[in-house]
N, C-alpha and C positions, 0 to 999 in steps of 0.2 A: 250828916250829909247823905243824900239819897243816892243810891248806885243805883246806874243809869245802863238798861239794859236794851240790844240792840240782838234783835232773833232773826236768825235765816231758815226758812223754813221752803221746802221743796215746791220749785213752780207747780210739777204736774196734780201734786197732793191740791194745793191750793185751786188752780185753776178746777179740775173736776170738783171741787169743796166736798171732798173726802171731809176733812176738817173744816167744818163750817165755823168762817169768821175770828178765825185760830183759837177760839174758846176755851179749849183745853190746855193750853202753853198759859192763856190769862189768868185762866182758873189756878191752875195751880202755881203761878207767883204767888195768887194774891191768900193761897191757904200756904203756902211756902211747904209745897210737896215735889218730890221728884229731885232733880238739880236743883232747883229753887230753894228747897229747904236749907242750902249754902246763906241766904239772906234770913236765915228768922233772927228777929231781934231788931232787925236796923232795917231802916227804907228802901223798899227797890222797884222802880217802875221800867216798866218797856217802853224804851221812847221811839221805838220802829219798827216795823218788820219788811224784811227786804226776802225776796226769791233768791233762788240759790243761780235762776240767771237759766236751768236746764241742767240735762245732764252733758256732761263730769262735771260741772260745777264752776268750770273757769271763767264764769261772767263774774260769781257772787262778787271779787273783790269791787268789780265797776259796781254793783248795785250800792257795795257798802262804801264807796264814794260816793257815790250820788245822795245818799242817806247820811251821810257827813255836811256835806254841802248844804241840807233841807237845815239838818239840825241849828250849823251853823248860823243860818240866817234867822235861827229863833232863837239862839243864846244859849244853846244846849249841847253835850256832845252825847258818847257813850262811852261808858268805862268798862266796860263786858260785854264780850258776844257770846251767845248761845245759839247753838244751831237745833234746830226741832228735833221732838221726837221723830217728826217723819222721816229725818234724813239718819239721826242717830242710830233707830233702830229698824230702820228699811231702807237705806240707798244702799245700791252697790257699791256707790262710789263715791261712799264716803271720806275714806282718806284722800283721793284725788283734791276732794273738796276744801279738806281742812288742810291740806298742803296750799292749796293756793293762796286762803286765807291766810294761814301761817304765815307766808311770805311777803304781806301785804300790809299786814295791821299790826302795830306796836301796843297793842293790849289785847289781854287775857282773852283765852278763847273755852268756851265752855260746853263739852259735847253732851247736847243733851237737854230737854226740858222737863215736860210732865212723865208720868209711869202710867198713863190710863190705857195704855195701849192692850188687848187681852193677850193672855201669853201664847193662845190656838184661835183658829177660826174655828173648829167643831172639836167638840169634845174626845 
């Protein structure tokens, strides 16, 4: 059975495409690095990716209804959410975020994507 992955990844990163075309969250499912490496061995694809909605975060749960809704009407759901590295390791208001989620969704929440992030801007 393929586990069926469903990523929130920060509007404002997106919108300016810091992360161009979430590349690096793809990337690293499909070499199963970072949080991802949780799937090696067994099937895992991302069936969405939703905006966390702005900050603090309290849209994300309506985006990941509305992205239940889409699924729905294609026969799919998701079994795990992952929130970006952009939010995991650069939002302030990350707990905010994952609280609302928390409160929202009846499956597994997973902080965290790829590791390509550099550890500095300058040496």
């Amino acid at each position: 059975m393929t586990k069926k992955i469903a990523l929130v990844a920060c509007k404002r990163v997106r919108q300016q495409n810091i992360c161009p075309a979430d590349a690096r969250c793809l990337v690293a499912l499909m070499k199963r690095e970072g949080e991802f490496e949780r799937y090696r061995g067994e099937d895992a694809s991302i069936v969405g990716i939703v905006e966390c909605g702005e900050c603090h975060g309290e849209r994300a749960p309506l985006q990941l209804a509305s992205l239940k809704g889409v699924l729905a009407a294609l026969g799919e759901t998701a079994d795990v959410i992952h929130t970006g590295t952009c939010i995991s390791a650069f939002c302030r208001h990350k707990d905010e975020l994952m609280n609302y989620i928390k409160n929202k969704v009846n499956i597994e929440i997973v902080d965290g994507g790829h590791r390509y992030a550099p550890p500095s801007i300058f040496p």
